[in-house]
C-alpha positions as CSV (number, residue, x, y, z in Angstrom):
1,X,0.0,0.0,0.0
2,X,1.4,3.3,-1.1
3,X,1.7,6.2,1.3
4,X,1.5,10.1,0.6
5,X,5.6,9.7,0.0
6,X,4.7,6.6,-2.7
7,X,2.5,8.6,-4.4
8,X,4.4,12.0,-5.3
9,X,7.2,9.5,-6.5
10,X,4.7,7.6,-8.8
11,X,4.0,11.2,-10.0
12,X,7.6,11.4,-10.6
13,X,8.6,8.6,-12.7
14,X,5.7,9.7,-14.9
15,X,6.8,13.1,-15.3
16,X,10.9,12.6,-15.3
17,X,10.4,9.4,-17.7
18,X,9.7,11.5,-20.5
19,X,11.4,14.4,-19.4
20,X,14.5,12.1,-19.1
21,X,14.4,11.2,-23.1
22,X,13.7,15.0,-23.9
23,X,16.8,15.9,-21.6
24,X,19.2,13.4,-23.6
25,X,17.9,14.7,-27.2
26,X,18.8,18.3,-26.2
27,X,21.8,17.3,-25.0
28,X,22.4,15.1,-28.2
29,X,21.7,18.9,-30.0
30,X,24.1,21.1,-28.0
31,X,26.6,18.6,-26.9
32,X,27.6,16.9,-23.7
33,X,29.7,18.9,-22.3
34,X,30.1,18.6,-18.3
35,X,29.8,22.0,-18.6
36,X,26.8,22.0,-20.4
37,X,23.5,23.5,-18.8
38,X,21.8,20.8,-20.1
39,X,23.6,17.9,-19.3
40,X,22.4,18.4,-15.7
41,X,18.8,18.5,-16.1
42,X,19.8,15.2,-17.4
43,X,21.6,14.2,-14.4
44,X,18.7,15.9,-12.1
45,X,16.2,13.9,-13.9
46,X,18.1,10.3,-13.8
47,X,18.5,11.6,-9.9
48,X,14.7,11.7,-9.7
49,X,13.9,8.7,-11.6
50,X,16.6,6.1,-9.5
51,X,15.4,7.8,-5.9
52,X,11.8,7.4,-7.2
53,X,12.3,3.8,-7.3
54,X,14.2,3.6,-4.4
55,X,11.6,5.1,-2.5
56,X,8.7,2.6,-4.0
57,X,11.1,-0.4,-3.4
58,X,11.8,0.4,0.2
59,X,8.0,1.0,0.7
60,X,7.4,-3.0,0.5
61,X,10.9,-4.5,1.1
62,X,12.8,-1.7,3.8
63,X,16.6,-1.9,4.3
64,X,18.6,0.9,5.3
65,X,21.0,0.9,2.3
66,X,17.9,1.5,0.8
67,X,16.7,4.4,2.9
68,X,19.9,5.6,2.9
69,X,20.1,6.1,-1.0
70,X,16.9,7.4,-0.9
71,X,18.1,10.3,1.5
72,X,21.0,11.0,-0.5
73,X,19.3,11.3,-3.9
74,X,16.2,13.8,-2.0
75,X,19.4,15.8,-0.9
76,X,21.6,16.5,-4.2
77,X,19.0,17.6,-6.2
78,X,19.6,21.1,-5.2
79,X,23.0,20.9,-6.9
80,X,22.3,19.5,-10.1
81,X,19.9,22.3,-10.5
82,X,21.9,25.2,-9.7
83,X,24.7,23.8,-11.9
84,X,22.0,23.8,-14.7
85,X,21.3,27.4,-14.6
86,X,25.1,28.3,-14.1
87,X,25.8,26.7,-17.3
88,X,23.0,28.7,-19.5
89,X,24.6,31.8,-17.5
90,X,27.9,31.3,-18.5
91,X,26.7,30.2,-22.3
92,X,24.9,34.2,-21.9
93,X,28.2,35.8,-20.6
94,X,30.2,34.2,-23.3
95,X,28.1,35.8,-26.4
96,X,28.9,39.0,-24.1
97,X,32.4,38.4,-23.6
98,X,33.0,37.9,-27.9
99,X,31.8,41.0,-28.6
100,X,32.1,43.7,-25.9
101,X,33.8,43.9,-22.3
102,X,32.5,42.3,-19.3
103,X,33.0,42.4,-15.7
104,X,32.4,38.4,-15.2
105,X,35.2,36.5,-16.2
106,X,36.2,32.6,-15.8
107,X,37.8,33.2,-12.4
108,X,33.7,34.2,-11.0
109,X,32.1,30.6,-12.8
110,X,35.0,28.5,-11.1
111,X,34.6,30.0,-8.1
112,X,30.9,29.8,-7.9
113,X,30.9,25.7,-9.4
114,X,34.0,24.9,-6.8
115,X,31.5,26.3,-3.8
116,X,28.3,24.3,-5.6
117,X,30.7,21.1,-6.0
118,X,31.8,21.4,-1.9
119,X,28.1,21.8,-0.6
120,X,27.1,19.0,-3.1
121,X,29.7,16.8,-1.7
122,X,29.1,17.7,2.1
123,X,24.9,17.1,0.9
124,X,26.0,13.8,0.0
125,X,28.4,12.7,2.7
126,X,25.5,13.9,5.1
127,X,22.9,12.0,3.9
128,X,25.1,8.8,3.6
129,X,26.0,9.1,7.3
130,X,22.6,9.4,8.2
131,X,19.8,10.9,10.1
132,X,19.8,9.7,13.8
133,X,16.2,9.7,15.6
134,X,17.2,11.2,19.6
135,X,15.3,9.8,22.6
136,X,13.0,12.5,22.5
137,X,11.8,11.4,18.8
138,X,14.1,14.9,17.1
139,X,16.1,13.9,14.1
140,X,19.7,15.0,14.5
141,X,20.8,16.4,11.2
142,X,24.5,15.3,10.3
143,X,26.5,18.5,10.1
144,X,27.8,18.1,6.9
145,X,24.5,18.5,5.4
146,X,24.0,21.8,7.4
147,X,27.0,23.0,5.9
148,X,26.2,21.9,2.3
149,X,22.9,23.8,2.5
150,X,24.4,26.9,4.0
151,X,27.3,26.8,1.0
152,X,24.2,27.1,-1.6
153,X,23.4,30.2,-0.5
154,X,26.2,32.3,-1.7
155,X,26.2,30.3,-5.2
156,X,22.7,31.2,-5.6
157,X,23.2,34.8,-4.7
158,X,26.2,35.2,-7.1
159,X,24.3,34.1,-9.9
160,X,22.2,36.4,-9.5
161,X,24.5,39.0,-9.2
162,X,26.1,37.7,-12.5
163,X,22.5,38.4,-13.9
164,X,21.9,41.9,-13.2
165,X,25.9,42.6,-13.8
166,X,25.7,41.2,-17.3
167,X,22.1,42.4,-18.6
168,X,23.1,45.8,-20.0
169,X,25.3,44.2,-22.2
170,X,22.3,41.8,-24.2
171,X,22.0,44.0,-27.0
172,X,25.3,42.4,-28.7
173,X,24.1,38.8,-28.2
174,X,22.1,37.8,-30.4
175,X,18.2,37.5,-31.2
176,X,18.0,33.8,-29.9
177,X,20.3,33.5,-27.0
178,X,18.5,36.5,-25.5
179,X,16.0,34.0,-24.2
180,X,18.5,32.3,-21.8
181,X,18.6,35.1,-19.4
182,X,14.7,35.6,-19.7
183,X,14.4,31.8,-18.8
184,X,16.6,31.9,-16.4
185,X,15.3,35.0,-14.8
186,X,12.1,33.3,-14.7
187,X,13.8,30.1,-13.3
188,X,15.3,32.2,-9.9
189,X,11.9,32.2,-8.1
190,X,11.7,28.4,-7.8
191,X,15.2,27.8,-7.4
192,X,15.2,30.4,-4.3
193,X,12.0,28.5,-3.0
194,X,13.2,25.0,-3.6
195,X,16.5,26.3,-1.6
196,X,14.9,27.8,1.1
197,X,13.1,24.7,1.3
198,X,15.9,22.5,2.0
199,X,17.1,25.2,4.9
200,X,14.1,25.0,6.7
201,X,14.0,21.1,6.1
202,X,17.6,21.2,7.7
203,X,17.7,23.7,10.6
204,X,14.0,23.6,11.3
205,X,13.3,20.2,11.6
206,X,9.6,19.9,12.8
207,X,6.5,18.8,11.4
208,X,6.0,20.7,8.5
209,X,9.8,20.8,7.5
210,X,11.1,17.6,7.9
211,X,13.5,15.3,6.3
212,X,11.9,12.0,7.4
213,X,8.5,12.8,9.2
214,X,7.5,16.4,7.0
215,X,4.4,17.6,5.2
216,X,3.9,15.9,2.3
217,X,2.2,18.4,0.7
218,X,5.1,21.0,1.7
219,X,7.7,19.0,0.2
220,X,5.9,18.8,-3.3
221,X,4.9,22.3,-3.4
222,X,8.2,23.8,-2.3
223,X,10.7,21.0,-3.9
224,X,9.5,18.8,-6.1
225,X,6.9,21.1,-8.5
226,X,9.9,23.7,-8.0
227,X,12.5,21.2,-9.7
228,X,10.2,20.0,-11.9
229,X,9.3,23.8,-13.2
230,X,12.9,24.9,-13.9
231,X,13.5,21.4,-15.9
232,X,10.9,22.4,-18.1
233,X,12.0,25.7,-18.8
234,X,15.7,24.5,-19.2
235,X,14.6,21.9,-21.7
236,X,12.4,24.5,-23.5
237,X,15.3,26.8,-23.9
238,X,17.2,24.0,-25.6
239,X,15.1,23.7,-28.5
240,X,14.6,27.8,-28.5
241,X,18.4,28.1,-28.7
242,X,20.8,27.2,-31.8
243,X,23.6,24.8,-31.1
244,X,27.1,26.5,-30.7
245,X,29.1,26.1,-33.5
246,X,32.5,24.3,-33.7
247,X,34.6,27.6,-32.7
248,X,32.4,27.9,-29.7
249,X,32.1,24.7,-28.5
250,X,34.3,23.6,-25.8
251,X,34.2,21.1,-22.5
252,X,33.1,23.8,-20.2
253,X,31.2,27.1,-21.0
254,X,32.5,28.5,-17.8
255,X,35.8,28.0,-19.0
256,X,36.7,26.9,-21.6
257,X,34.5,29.0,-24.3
258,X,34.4,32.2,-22.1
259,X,38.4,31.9,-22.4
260,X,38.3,31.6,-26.1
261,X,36.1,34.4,-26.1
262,X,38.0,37.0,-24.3
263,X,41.1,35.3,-26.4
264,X,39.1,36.4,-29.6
265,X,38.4,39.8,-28.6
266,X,42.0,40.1,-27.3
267,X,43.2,38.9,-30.8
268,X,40.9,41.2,-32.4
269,X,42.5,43.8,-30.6
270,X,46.1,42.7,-31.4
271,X,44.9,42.8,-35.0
272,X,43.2,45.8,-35.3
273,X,46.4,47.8,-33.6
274,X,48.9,45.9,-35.8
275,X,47.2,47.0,-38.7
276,X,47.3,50.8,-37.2
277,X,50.9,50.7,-36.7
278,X,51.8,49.0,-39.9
279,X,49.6,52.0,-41.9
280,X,51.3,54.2,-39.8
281,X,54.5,52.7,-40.6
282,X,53.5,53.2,-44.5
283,X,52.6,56.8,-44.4
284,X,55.6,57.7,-42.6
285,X,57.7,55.7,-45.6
286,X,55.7,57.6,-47.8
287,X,56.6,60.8,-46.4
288,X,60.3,60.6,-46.9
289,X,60.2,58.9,-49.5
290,X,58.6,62.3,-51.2
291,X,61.1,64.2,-49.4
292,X,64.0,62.5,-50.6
293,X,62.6,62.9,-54.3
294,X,62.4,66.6,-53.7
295,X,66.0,66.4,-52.6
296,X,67.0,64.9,-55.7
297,X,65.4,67.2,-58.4
C-alpha cells in the first residue's frame, strides 16, 4: 500500500520518464559537455527517476541501504539544479564576452561551481551518514548536510549578481540567446524556494519541515513542482536556442568558451592595432620617400 511519499514519487517517474528522453535529445543537439546547462537536467532527472524507485522499493521491502540512498538522492537535487542554470549563464556571458567587455570573467564561474561542488559533496556525505532519531523522537541532522545547505546560498546569490551585472550588455548577443537570461530570470523564483526549502527542512526540523516525518504536501509544493518547473523551462530553452558552432564549443562554457572568447576579442584587438601601426608605418615611408625625391630634383 502506497503512502503520501509513494505517491508523489509515482507522479515522478511519470513526469521525469519523459522528461529524461527530452533531456538526452537536447543534450544530443548542444553537446555533452560537463559543462553544459543541459547535461544536468539530465543528471537531475536520472536523480529523480533512481530515488523514485528507491523510494517505491523500500515501501514493501525496507533496508537501510535503501533508505539511505533514498536520502541521498532527495538531498543533491539542489546541486544538479543550480549547476544547470550556471551553465546557460555562462553560455549568456560568453556571447557577451566575444563582442564587448564584461566584468564576469572565468575566475567568477570557477569560483561559484568549486562552492556548488563542496556543498554537493558535504549534501551527499550527510545523507550517507545518516539521520539519527534522539530519545525525544528529534532527528539529528548530520552536520555536513547543514554546511552543504548553507554553501548554496552564496552560489545562488552570485548568480544572481552575474544576472543583473551582465544584462546591460544583451544588446550584442544575439536574437536567440536572448532568451537564456529571460528563462533563467524566470527560473530564480523556484530555485530560491526550492532552496529555502531544504534550509528549513535542515535547521527547522519539525512537522512541516522535515526530512523523514514532514508535510507531504510542503515537500511537493516547495521541492518537487519547483525542480520539476525549472527542468521544463531549461529543456524549452534548448530547443529555443541554436547549437554553438564548432569555434564555440568547448568542455566547459564557464571556462573553456568564455576563455576563447575573451582570447578572440584580445586577438581582435592585437589585429586591429597591428594594422594601425603597420599603416602608420606606410605613411611615414611615404613621407620621406617624397622628401628624398624633392632632394633629388
Amino acid at each position: 500500500m502506497l503512502d503520501a511519499h509513494g505517491w508523489v514519487s509515482v507522479v515522478d517517474l511519470i513526469i521525469y520518464d519523459p522528461a529524461l528522453v527530452v533531456a538526452a535529445l537536447v543534450c544530443f543537439r548542444h553537446g555533452f559537455r560537463k559543462g553544459s546547462g543541459w547535461i544536468y537536467t539530465l543528471v537531475l532527472c536520472l536523480v529523480r527517476i533512481i530515488g523514485s524507485i528507491c523510494r517505491l522499493v523500500s515501501i514493501n521491502h525496507p533496508s537501510e541501504r535503501l533508505i539511505t540512498t533514498t536520502f541521498v538522492l532527495d538531498s543533491v537535487g539542489l546541486g544538479p539544479l543550480l549547476l544547470a542554470t550556471m551553465g546557460l549563464l555562462s553560455r549568456f556571458v560568453a556571447f557577451i564576452n566575444a563582442h564587448a567587455a564584461s566584468r564576469v570573467t572565468t575566475l567568477h564561474f570557477r569560483i561559484i561551481k568549486i562552492v556548488i561542488t563542496v556543498g554537493l559533496v558535504l549534501s551527499v556525505v550527510g545523507g550517507i551518514s545518516g539521520y539519527k532519531t534522539q530519545p525525544d523522537g528529534s532527528i539529528k541532522i548530520p552536520t555536513e548536510s547543514k554546511v552543504g545547505v548553507i554553501l548554496f546560498i552564496p552560489a545562488f546569490v552570485a548568480l544572481i549578481l552575474i544576472l543583473f551585472v551582465s544584462l546591460p550588455h544583451t544588446a550584442v548577443v544575439p536574437p536567440k540567446e536572448r532568451r537564456v537570461p529571460v528563462a533563467v530570470a524566470f527560473a530564480f523564483p523556484f530555485v530560491a524556494v526550492r532552496l529555502l526549502y531544504s534550509i528549513l527542512a535542515v535547521y527547522l526540523h519539525n512537522h512541516t519541515f522535515g526530512v523523514l516525518n514532514g508535510s507531504v504536501v510542503v515537500w511537493a509544493l516547495m521541492a518537487v513542482v519547483e525542480e520539476f518547473i525549472v527542468v521544463i523551462m531549461y529543456l524549452t530553452l534548448g530547443f529555443l536556442v541554436d547549437p554553438r558552432n564548432a569555434e564555440d564549443s568547448g568542455s566547459s562554457p564557464w571556462s573553456s568558451t568564455v576563455e576563447r572568447a575573451e582570447r578572440h576579442v584580445k586577438r581582435t584587438r592585437e589585429r586591429t592595432g597591428g594594422y594601425e601601426m603597420a599603416r602608420g608605418a606606410e605613411r611615414q615611408g611615404l613621407r620621406a620617400g617624397g622628401h628624398q625625391s624633392t632632394g633629388v630634383v
